[in-house]
C-alpha positions in Angstrom: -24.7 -21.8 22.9 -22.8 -23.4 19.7 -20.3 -25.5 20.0 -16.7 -24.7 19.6 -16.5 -26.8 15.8 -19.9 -24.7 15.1 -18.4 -21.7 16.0 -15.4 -22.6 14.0 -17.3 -23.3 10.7 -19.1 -20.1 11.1 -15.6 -18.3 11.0 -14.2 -20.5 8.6 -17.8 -19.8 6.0 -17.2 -16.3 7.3 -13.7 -16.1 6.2 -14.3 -17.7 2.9 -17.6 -14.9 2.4 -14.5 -12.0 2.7 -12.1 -13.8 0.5 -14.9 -14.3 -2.0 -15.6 -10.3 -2.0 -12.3 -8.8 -2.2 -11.1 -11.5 -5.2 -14.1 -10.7 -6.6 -13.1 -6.9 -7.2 -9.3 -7.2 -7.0 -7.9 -3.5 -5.3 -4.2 -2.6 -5.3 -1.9 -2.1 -2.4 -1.8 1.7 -1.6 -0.5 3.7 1.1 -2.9 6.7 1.9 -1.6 9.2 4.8 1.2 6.6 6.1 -1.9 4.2 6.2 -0.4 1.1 4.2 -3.3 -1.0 2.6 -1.3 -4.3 1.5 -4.3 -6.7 -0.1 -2.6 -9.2 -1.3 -1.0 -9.9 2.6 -4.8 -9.1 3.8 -5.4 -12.6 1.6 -3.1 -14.2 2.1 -3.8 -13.8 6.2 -7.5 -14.6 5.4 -6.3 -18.1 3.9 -4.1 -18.6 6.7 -7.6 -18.6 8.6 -9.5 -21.0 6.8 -6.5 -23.1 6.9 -6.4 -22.7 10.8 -10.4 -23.6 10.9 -9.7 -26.7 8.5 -7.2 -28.1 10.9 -9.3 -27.5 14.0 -12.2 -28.9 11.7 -10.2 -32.0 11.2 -9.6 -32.4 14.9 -13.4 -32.5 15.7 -14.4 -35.1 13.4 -14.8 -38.5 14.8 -11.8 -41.6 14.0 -11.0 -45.0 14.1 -7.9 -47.1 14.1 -8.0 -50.6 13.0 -5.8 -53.2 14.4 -5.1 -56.5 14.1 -4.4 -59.5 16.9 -1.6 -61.6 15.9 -2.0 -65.3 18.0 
């Protein structure tokens, strides 16, 4: 079973795979049958994703402090 910061890169590579498709082919925001299809808030939620994976990333990733004795 992956671990939770694998699982998190694959939805963050995921993420970025959709983001690279629909700039790719830009679409406008329609409304079909009171079905509203707003693209540009579909990206901007997709970002909000990787951001969300980048932060959990960050948390994963091993850290150090350095200090200093003063006698």
């Amino acid at each position: 079973m992956p671990s939770d910061a694998e699982q998190i890169a694959t939805i963050k590579g995921q993420t970025l795979a959709r983001i690279a498709e629909i700039t790719a082919q830009p679409k406008p925001s329609y409304d079909i049958d009171g079905q509203k299809i707003a693209w540009g808030d579909y990206l901007a939620e997709l970002q909000k994703t990787v951001d969300w994976c980048n932060e959990k990333l960050a948390g994963e990733e091993p850290f150090e402090f350095q200090t200093q004795a003063i006698t």
